[in-house]
C-alpha positions as a Markdown table, in Angstrom:
| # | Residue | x | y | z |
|---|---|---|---|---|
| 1 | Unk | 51.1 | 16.9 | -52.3 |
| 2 | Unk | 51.2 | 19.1 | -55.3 |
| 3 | Unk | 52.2 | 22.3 | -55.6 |
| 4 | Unk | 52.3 | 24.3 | -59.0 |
| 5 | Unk | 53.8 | 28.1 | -59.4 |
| 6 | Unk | 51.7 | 29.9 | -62.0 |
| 7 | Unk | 53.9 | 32.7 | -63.4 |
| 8 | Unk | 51.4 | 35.6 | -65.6 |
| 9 | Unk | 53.7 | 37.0 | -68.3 |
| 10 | Unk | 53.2 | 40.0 | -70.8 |
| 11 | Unk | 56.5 | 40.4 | -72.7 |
| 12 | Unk | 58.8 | 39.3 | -70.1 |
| 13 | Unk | 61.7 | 37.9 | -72.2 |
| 14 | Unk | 63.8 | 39.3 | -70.3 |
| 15 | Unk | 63.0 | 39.0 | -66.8 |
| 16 | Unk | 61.7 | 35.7 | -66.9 |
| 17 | Unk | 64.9 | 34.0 | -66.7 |
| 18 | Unk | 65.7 | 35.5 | -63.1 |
| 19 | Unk | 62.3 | 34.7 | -61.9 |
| 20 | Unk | 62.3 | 30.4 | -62.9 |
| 21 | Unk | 66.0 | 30.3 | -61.7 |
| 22 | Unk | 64.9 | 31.2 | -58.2 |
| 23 | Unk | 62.0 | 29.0 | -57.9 |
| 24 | Unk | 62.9 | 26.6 | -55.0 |
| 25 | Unk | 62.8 | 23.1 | -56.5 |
| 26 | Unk | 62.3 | 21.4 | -53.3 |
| 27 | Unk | 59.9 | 22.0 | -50.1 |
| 28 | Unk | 59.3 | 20.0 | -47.0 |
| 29 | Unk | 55.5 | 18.4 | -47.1 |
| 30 | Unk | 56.2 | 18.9 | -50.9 |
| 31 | Unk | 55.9 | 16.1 | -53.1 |
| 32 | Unk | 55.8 | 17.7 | -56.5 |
| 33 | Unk | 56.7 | 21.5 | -57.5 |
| 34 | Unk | 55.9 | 22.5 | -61.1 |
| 35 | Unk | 55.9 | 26.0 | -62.6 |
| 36 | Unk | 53.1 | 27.1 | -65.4 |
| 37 | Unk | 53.6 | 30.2 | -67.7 |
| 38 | Unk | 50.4 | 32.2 | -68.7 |
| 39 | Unk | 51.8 | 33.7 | -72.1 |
| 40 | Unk | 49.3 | 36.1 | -72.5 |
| 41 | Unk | 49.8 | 37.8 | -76.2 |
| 42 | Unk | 53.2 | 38.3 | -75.6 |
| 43 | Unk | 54.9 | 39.5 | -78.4 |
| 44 | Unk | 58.5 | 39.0 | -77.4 |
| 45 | Unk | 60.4 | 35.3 | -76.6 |
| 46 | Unk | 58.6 | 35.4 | -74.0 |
| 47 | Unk | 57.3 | 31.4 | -74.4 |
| 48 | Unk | 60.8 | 30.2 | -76.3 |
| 49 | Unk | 62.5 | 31.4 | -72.9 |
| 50 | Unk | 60.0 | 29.6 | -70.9 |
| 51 | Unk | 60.2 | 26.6 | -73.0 |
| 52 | Unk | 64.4 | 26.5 | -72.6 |
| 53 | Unk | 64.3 | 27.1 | -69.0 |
| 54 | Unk | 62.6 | 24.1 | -68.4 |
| 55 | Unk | 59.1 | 25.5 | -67.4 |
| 56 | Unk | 56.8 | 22.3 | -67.1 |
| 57 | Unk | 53.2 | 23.6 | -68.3 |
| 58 | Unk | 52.8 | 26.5 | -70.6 |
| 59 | Unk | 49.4 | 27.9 | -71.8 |
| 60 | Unk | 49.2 | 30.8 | -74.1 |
| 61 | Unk | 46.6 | 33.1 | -74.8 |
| 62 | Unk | 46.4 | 34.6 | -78.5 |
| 63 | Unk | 46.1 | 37.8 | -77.4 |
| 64 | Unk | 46.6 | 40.5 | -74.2 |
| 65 | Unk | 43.5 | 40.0 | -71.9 |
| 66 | Unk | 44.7 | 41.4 | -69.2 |
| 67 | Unk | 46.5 | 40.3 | -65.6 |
| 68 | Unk | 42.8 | 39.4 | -64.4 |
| 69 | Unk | 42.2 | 37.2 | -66.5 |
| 70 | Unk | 45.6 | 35.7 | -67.0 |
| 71 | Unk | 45.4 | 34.4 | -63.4 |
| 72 | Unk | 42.1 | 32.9 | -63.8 |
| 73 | Unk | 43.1 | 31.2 | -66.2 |
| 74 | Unk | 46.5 | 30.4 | -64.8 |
| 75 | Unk | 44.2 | 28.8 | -61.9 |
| 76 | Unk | 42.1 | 26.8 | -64.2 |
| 77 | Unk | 44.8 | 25.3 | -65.5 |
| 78 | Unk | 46.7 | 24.7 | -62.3 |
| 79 | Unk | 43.7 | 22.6 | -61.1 |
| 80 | Unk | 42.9 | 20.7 | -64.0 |
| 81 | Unk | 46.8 | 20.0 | -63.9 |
| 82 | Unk | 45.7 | 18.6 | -60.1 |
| 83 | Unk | 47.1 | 20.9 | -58.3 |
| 84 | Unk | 47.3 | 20.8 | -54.3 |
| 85 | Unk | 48.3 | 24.5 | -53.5 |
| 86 | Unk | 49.2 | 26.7 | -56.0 |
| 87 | Unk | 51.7 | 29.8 | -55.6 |
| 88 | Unk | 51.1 | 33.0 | -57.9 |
| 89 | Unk | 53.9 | 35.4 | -58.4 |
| 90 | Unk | 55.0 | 38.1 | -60.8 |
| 91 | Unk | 57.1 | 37.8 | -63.9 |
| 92 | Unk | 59.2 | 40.6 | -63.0 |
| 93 | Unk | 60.9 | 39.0 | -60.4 |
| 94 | Unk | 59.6 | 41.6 | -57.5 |
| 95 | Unk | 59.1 | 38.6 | -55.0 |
| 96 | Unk | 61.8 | 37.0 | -53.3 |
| 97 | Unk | 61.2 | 33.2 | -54.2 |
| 98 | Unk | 62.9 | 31.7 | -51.1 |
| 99 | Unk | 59.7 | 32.9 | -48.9 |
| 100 | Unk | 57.2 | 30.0 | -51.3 |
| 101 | Unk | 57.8 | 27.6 | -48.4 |
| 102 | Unk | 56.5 | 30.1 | -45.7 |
| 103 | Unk | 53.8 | 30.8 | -48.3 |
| 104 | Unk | 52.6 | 27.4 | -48.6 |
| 105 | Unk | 53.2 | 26.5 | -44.9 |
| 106 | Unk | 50.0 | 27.4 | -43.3 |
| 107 | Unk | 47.9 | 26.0 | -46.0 |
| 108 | Unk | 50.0 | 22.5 | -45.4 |
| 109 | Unk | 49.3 | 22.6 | -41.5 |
| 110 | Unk | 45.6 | 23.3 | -42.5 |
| 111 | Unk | 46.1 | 26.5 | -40.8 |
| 112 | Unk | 45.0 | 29.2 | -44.3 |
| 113 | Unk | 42.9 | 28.8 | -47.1 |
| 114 | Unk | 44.5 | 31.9 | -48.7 |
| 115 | Unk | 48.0 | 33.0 | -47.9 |
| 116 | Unk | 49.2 | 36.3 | -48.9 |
| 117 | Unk | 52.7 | 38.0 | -49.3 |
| 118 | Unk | 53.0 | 41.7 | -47.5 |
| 119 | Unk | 56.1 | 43.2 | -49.0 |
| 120 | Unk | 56.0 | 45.9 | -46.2 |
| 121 | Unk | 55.1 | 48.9 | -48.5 |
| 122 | Unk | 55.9 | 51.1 | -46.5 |
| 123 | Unk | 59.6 | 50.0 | -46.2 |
| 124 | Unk | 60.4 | 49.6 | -50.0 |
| 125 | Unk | 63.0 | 52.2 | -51.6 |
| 126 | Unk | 61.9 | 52.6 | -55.2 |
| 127 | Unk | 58.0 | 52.7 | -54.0 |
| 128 | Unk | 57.6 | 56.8 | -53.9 |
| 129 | Unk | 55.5 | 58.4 | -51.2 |
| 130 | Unk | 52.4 | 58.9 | -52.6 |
| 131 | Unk | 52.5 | 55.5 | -54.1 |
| 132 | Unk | 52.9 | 53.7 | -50.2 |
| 133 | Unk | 50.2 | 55.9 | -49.0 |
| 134 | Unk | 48.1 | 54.9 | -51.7 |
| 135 | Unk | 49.1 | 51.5 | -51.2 |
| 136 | Unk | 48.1 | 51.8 | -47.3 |
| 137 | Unk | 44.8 | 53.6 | -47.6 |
| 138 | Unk | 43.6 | 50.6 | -50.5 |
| 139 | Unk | 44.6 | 48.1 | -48.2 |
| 140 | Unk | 42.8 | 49.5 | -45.3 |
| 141 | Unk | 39.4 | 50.1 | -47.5 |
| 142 | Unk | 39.8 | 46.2 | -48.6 |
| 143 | Unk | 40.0 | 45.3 | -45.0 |
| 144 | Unk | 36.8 | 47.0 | -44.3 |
| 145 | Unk | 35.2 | 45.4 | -47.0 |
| 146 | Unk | 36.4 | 42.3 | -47.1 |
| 147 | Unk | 36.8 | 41.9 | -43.2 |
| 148 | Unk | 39.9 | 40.7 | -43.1 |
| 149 | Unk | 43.1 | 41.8 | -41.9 |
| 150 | Unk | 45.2 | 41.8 | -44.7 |
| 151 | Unk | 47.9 | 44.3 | -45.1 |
| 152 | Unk | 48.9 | 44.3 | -48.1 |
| 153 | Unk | 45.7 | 43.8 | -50.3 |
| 154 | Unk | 47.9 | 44.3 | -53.7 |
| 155 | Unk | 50.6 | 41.8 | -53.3 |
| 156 | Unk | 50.2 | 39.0 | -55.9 |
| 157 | Unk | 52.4 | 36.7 | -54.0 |
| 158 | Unk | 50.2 | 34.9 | -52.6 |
| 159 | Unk | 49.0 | 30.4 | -52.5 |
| 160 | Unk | 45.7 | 29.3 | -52.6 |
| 161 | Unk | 44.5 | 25.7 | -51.3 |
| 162 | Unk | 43.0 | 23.7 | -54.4 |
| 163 | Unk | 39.5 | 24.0 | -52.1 |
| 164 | Unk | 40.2 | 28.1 | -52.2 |
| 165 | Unk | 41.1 | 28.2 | -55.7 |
| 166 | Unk | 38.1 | 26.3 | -57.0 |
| 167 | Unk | 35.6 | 29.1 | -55.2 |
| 168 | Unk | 37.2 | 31.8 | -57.1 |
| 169 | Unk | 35.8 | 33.9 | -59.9 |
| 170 | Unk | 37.3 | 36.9 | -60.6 |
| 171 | Unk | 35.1 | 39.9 | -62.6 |
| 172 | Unk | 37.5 | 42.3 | -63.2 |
| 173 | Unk | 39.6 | 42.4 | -66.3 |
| 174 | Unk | 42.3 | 45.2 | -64.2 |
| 175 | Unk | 43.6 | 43.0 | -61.5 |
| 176 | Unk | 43.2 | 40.1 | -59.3 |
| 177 | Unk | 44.3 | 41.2 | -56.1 |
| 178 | Unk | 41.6 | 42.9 | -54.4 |
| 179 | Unk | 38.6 | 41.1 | -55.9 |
| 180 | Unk | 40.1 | 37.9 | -54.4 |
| 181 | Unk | 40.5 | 39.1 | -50.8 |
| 182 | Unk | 36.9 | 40.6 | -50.6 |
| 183 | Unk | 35.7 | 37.0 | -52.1 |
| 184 | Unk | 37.8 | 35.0 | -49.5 |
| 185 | Unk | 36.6 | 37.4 | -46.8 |
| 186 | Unk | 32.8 | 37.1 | -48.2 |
| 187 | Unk | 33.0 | 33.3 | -48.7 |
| 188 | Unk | 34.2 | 32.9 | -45.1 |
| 189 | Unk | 37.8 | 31.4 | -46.3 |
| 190 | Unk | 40.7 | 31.4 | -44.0 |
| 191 | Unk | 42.8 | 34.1 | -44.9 |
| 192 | Unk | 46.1 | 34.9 | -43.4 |
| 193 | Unk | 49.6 | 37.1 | -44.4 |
| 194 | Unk | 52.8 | 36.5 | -43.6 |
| 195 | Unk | 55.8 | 39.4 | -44.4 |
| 196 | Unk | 58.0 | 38.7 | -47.4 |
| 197 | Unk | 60.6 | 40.4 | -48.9 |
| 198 | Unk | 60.8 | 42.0 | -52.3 |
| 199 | Unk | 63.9 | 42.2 | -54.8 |
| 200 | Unk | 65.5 | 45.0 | -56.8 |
| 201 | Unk | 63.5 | 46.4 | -59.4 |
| 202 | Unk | 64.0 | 44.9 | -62.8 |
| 203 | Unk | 61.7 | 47.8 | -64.8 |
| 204 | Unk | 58.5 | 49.6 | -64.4 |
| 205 | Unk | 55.6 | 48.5 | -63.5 |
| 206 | Unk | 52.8 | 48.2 | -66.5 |
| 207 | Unk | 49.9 | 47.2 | -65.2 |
| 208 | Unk | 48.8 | 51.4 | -64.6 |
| 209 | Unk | 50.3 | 54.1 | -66.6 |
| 210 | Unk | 49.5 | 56.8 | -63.3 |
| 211 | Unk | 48.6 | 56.5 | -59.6 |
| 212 | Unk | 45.2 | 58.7 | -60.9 |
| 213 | Unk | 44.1 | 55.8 | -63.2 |
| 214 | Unk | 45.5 | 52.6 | -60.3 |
| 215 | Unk | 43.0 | 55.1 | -57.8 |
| 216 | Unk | 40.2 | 55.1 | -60.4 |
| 217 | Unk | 40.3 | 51.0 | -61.7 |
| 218 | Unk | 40.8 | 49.9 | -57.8 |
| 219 | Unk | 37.6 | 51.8 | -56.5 |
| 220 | Unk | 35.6 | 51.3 | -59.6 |
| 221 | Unk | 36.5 | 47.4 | -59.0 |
| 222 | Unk | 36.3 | 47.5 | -54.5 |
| 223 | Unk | 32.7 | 49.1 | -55.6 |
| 224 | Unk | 31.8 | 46.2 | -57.8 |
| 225 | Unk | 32.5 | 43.5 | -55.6 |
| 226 | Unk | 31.0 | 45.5 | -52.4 |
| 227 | Unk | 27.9 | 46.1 | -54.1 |
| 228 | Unk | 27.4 | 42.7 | -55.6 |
| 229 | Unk | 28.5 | 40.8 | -52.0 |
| 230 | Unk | 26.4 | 43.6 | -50.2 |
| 231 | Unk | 24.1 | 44.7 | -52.1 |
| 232 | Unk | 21.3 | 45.7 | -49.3 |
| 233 | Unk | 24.2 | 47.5 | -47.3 |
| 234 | Unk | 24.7 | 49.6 | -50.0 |
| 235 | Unk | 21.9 | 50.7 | -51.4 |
| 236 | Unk | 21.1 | 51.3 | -47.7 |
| 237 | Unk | 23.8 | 53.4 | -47.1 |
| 238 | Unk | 22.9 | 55.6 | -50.0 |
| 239 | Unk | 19.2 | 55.6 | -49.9 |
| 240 | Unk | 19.3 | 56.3 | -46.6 |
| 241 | Unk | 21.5 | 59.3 | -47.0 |
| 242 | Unk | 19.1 | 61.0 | -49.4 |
| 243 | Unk | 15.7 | 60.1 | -46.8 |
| 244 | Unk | 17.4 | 61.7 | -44.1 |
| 245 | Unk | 18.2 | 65.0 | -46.3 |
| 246 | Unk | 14.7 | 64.7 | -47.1 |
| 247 | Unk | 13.5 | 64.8 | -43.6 |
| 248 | Unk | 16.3 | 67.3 | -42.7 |
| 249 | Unk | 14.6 | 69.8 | -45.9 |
| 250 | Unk | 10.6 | 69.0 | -44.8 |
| 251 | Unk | 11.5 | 69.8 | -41.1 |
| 252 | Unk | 13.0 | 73.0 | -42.5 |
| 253 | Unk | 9.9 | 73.5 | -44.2 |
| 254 | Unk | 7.5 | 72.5 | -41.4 |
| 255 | Unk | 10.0 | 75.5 | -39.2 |
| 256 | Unk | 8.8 | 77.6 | -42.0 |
| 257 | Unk | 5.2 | 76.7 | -42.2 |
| 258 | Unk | 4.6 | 77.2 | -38.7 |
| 259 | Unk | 6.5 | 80.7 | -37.9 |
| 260 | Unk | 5.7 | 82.1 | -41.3 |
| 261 | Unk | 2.4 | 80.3 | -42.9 |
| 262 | Unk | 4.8 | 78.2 | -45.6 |
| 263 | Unk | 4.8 | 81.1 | -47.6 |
| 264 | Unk | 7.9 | 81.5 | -50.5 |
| 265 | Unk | 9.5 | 78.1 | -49.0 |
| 266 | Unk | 7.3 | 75.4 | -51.4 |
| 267 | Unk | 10.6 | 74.6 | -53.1 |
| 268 | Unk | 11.1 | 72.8 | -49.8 |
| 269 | Unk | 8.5 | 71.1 | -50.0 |
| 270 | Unk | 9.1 | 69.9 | -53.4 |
| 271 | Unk | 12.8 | 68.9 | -52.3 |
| 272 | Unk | 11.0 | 66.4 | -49.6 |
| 273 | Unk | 9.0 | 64.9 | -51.6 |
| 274 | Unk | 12.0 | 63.9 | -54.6 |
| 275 | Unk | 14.7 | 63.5 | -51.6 |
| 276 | Unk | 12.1 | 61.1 | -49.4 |
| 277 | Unk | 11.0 | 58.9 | -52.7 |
| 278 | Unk | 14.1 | 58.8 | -53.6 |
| 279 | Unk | 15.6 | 57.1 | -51.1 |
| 280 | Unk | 12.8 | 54.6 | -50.5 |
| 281 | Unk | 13.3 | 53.7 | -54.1 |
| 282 | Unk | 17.2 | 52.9 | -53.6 |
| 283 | Unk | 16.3 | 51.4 | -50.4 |
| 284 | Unk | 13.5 | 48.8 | -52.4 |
| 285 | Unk | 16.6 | 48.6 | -55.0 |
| 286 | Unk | 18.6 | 47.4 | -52.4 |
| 287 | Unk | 16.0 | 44.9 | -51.4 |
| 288 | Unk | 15.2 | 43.2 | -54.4 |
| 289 | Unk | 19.4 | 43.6 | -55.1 |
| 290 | Unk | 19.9 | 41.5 | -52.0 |
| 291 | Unk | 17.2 | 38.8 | -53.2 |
| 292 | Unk | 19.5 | 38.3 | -56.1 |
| 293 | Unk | 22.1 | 38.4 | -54.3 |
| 294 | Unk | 21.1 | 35.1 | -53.1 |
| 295 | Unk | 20.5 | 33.9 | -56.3 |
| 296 | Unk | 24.2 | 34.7 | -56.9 |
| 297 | Unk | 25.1 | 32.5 | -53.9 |
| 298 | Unk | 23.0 | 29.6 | -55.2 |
| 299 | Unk | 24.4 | 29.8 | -58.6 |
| 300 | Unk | 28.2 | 30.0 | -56.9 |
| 301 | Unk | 27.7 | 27.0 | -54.7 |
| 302 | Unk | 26.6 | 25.0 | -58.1 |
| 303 | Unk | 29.6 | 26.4 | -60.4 |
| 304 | Unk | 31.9 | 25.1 | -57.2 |
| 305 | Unk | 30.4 | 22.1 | -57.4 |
| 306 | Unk | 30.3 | 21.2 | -61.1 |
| 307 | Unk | 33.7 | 22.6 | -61.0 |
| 308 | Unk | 34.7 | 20.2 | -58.4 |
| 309 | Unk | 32.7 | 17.2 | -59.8 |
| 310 | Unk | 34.5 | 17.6 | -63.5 |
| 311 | Unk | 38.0 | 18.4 | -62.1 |
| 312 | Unk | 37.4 | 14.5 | -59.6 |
| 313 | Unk | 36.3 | 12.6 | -62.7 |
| 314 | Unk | 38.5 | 13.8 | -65.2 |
């Protein structure tokens, strides 16, 4: 059994060293443990340090794409490399290695597909106020979409089986963490999270410059995957919305119509007729949406096995 620890870095010189000397080195059920750095466009030592700590795979991307797509192709890597289970976890040190046994323990018994970290938000120091509500209210919205019951939908300490990993294909160029729970729930993967605990804070985070822009990129992306996962749901939602305003204005206007003759109120009328073929134009949208949508599934089951078939032979 192999387990490899993919590490994403962006300029992390500094912090990197803390992170690799924690990494446990041995772990019952564990035959192998190997770490991979994702250098991606660092400008600092950031793949000299790697290199002199001993790091056993590094793969380096000529310039910053993103955490996205650092992980995916931190993943790639890790299962061309024949991976069994493979850990993610930050740079920065923020995770408290010594819990990558719990992590990796229900995928061993077979018991998770997808394990995740939750750090307990609401119980770290330097998080401020509006940043653990924030945190609470994203991972509740991912839980209804992604019906799971995760808790903490933005950890990145999380392991992945080598089945698990090999059925994920992450869209977003912000960040990893909520597309992949919505997948796993969608895909009907075993997902489970077990509390971990976090250590001081070496610097800042950089992946959002405000908690305005982290609001915006998460809901633009929790959209995305809704939409393209359930894609009849939510054009139902919305054109059903604007048919019942329509009904709700030509029932005003019938009210009218039959106390006063209609007269002065053919806005209303006007307003039913835009509101009501509106929504039965979202609502076809969602239709033929939803037919591609299976598309989608048929052209996922294929990538997964290709994948799967090229990773076996070579």
């Amino acid at each position: 059994m192999k387990l490899i620890i993919q590490i994403p870095c962006f300029n992390e010189a500094e912090s990197l060293p803390f992170t690799l000397s924690e990494l446990p080195k041995q772990i019952a059920g564990i035959d192998t443990i190997e770490t991979l750095v994702i250098d991606d466009g660092s400008s600092d030592q950031t793949m000299a340090v790697a290199r002199q700590h001993g790091v056993h795979h590094i793969v380096q991307l000529t310039k910053n794409q993103g955490l996205a797509k650092a992980f995916m192709v931190g993943l790639d890597a890790c299962l061309r490399l024949e991976a069994d289970i493979i850990v993610n976890t930050d740079a920065d040190n923020q995770y408290n290695a010594g819990f990558i046994e719990k992590l990796v323990e229900p995928i061993l018994k077979k018991e998770a597909d997808v394990v995740i970290g939750d750090r307990n938000t609401a119980g770290i120091e330097h998080f401020s106020w509006s940043k653990k509500r924030l945190q609470g209210l994203g991972s509740w919205v991912v839980r209804q979409i992604s019906g799971t019951a995760v808790t903490d939908a933005t950890s990145g300490f999380r392991a992945f089986s080598r089945d698990a990993a090999l059925q994920m294909n992450v869209l977003s160029k912000f960040t990893y963490t909520l597309e992949t729970i919505i997948q796993a729930g969608k895909k009907n993967l075993a997902i489970v999270d077990i509390p971990v605990q976090t250590n001081e804070k070496l610097r800042e985070s950089r992946l959002f410059s405000s908690n305005w822009r982290y609001i915006k990129q998460s809901m633009a992306t929790m959209t995305r995957i809704y939409t393209l996962y359930e894609p009849l749901k939510a054009f139902s939602y919305i054109g059903g919305f604007l048919f019942f305003c329509g009904v709700l204005v030509g029932l005003r206007f019938l009210y009218f119509f039959i106390t006063e003759g209609g007269g002065g109120h053919i806005q209303s009328l006007i307003l039913t007729a835009i509101l009501l073929m509106l929504g039965f134009q979202i609502f076809v949208m969602g239709l033929i949406a939803d037919i591609i949508g299976f598309n989608r599934q048929l052209v996922e089951n294929i990538l997964y096995r290709v994948r799967k078939m090229e990773l076996d032979k070579s």
